[in-house]
Each structure stands twice: as structure tokens, then as C-alpha cells.
C-alpha positions in Angstrom: -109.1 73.3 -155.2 -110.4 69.9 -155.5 -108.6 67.9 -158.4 -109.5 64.7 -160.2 -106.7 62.2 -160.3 -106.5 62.5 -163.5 -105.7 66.3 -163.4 -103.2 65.7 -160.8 -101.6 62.7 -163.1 -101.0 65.2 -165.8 -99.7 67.7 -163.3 -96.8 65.1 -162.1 -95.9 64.2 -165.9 -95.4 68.2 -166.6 -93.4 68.5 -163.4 -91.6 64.9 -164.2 -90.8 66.2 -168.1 -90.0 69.8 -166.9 -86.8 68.1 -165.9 -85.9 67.7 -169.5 -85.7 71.4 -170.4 -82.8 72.3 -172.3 -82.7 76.0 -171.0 -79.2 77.3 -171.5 -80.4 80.7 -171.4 -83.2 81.3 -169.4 -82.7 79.0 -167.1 -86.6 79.3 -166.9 -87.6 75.5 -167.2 -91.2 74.6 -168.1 -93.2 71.2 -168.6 -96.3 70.4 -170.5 -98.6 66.8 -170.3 -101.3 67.5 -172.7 -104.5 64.9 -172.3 -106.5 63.7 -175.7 -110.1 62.7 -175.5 -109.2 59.4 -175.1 -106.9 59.7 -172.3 -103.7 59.4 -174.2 -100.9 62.0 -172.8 -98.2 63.9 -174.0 -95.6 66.3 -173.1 -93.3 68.8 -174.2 -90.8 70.7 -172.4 -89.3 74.0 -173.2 -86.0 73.5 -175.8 -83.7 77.0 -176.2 -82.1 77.7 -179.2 -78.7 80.4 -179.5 -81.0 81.7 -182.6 -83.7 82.6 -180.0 -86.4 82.9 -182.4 -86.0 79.0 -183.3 -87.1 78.6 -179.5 -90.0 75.8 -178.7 -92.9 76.1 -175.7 -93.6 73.6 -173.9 -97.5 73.9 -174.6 -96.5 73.7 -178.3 -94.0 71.0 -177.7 -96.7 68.8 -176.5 -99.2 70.0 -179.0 -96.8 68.5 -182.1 -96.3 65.5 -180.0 -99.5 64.3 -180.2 -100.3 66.0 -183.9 -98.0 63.6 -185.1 -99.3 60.6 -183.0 -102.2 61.1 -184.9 -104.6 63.0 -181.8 -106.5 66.4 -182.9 -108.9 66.5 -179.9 -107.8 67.6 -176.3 -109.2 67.7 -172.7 -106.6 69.4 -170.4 -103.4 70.6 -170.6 -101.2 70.7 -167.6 -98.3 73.7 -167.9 -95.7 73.9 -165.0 -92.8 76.5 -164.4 -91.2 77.7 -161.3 -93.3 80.6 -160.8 -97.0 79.5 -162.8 -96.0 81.5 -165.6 -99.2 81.7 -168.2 -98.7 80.2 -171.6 -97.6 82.6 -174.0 -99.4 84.3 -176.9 -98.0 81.7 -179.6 -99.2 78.7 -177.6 -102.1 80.5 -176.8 -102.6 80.9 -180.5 -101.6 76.7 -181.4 -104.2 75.6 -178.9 -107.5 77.6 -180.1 -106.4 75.9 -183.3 -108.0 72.7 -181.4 -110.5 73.7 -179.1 -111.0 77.1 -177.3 -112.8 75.2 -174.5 -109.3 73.2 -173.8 -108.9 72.9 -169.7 -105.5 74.4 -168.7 -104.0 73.9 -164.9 -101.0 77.0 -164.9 -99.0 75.2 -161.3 -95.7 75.6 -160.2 -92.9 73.1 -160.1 -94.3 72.4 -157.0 -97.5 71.3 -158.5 -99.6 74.4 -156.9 -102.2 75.2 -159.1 -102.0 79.2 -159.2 -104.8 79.5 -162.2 -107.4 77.0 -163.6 -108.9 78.3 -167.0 -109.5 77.8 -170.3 -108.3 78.8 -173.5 -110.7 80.7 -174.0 -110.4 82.7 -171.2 -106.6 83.2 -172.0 -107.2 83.8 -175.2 -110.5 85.6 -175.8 -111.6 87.2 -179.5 -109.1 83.9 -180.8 -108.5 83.3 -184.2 -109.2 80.1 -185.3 -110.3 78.0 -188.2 -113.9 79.2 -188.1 -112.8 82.6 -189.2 -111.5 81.1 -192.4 -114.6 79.1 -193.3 -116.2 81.7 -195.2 -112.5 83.1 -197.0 -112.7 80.8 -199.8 -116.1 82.1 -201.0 -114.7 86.2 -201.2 
């Protein structure tokens, strides 16, 4: 699969933060470099909680990152864990909030690219805010 250096950029940073995982429990590290429009990058990493429900993604990590930087609009999202795992349905769910036609690269720790998709495609039929447009006029 033929990247652009920029793709494979964000695919180092999610190995590079993937490092940071605090995974007690799993033992299931995963790293997330999330690109904005404007080239900015952040990342998140996976951060376990005894309370397992209190529990933070990656994907969503990053997505709060740059929230709170200020950034709303996204290009690609790199995601890495040991085996390529897909995002789950609650990061699936934070990032239609800001564009279903998001690029995501699933790799390994290795930096294998085992899928190359959308969120869209991961997350077809997705809520979002469009559905809600029309709520306040019931």
C-alpha cells in the first residue's frame, strides 16, 4: 500500500505514544496521532482505570486533545495496537461527531497497515449532529 509521508509520520507518533499506555489490566497497549486540517497532530494512548467503566481509548484520547486545543476538523487518524485491533463502537461514535469521511490507518505496533478506511465505513447508518437538526422544530 503506497503511503504519503505524512500518513506514515502519524503512524510513528501512534507507535511512539503507544508506549505511554497505562494498561494495568489489559496489557493491550494502543496509540492514536490524530491529523487536523491544518496539519496539527495529536495523540492519545489508551489509560485503564480499576473502575473499568472510567477507561479512555486512545482514538478518543486524541479526539479531546485537540478539542481542547481548539481544532474541530480532521484528516486522518492513525490507530496502532499489537494486533490492528479496529476502533471501538464509542470512538467510532466520537469521531462521526466530526466528519464521517475521517481517513483512519488500523496498523500494528509494527506499523503494518492491516485496514485503510473510513469512518464511514466503520461506522455506517452513524449518528451524528445532522440527525438532530430538525429535533428542535418537533
Amino acid at each position: 500500500m503506497n503511503l504519503s509521508e505524512q500518513e506514515k509520520a502519524l503512524i510513528q507518533a501512534a507507535i511512539e505514544v503507544s508506549k505511554n499506555a497505562y494498561i494495568p489490566y489489559s496489557h493491550y497497549p494502543v496509540g492514536a496521532a490524530l491529523q487536523t486540517s491544518t496539519g496539527e497532530v495529536f495523540t492519545g494512548t489508551n489509560t485503564e482505570n480499576a473502575a473499568y467503566p472510567l477507561t479512555i481509548c486512545a482514538e478518543r484520547a486524541a479526539v479531546f486533545s485537540a478539542v481542547s486545543a481548539g481544532h474541530q476538523n480532521f484528516a486522518r487518524l492513525a490507530v496502532v495496537s499489537k494486533d490492528g485491533g479496529s476502533p471501538c463502537g464509542s470512538c467510532r461514535q466520537v469521531l462521526a461527531e466530526f466528519g464521517v469521511e475521517l481517513v483512519v490507518l488500523i496498523c500494528d505496533l509494527s506499523g503494518e497497515i492491516k485496514h485503510k478506511t473510513t469512518v464511514k465505513d466503520l461506522l455506517p447508518f452513524a449518528f451524528g449532529p445532522a440527525n438532530l437538526e430538525h429535533s428542535s422544530k418537533i
